[in-house]
N, C-alpha and C positions, 0 to 999 in steps of 0.2 A: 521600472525596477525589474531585475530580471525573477525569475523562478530561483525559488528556493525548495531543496530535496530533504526529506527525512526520513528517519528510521524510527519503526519504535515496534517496541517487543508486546506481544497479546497475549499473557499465560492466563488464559482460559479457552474452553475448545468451542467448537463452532454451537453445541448446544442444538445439534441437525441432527440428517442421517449421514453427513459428513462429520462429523465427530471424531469417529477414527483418524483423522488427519494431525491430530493432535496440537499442540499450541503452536504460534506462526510469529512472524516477521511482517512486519507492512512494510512498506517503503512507499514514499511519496512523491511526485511532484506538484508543488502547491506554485498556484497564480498568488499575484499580488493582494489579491484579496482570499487567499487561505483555500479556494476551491483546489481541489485535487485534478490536476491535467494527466497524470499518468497516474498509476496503482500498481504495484505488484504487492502479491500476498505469496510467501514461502513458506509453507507448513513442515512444521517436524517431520511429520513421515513422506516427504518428499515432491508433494504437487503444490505446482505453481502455478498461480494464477494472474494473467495481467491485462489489466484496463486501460484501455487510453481512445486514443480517438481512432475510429473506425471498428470499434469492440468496445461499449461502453457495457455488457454484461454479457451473463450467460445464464443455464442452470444452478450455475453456483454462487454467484453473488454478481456485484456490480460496483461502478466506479463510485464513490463515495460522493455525496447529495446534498453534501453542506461542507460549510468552508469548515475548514481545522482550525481555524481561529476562534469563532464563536463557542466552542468548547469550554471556554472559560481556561485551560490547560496552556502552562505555558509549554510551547515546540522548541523553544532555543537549547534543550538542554538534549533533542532527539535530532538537531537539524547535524547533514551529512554532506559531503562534498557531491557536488554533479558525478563527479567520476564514479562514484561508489555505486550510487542509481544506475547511472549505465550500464555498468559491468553486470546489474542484475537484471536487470530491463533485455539488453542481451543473450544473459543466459541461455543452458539449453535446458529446457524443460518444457511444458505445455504451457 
């Protein structure tokens, strides 16, 4: 089954000393079994953060540790075309 990509909106803030960043965008790519194969995180005030393979963290966080499935949350109502991921996966930013 191939990957499936989603979006979902986080209006609360990081609860850090990144806090200033303000509330963000996740975007996913989940494996068959809901683990997250790519990440980006798009904050309000403008930095980007993105996980995947060969960069699974940094100082500021990391690629997500458990499948999206297990959440009990249904995804079908955040899931996004490939293309849409790309184009942010892409992006310019950090």
């Amino acid at each position: 089954m191939p990957h499936r990509f989603y979006r979902r909106r986080w209006d609360e803030t990081r609860g850090d000393e990144f806090d200033a960043w303000g509330h963000s965008d996740w975007y996913f790519e989940a494996g068959d079994d809901g683990w997250p194969v790519r990440q980006v995180e798009v904050y309000d005030a403008g930095r980007v953060l993105r996980y995947g393979p060969g960069h699974q963290e940094d100082r500021y966080g990391g690629l997500g540790e458990a499948s999206l499935y297990d959440s009990g949350d249904d995804w079908s109502d955040f899931e996004i075309a490939e293309v849409e991921f790309e184009r942010v996966w892409d992006a310019d930013g950090e």
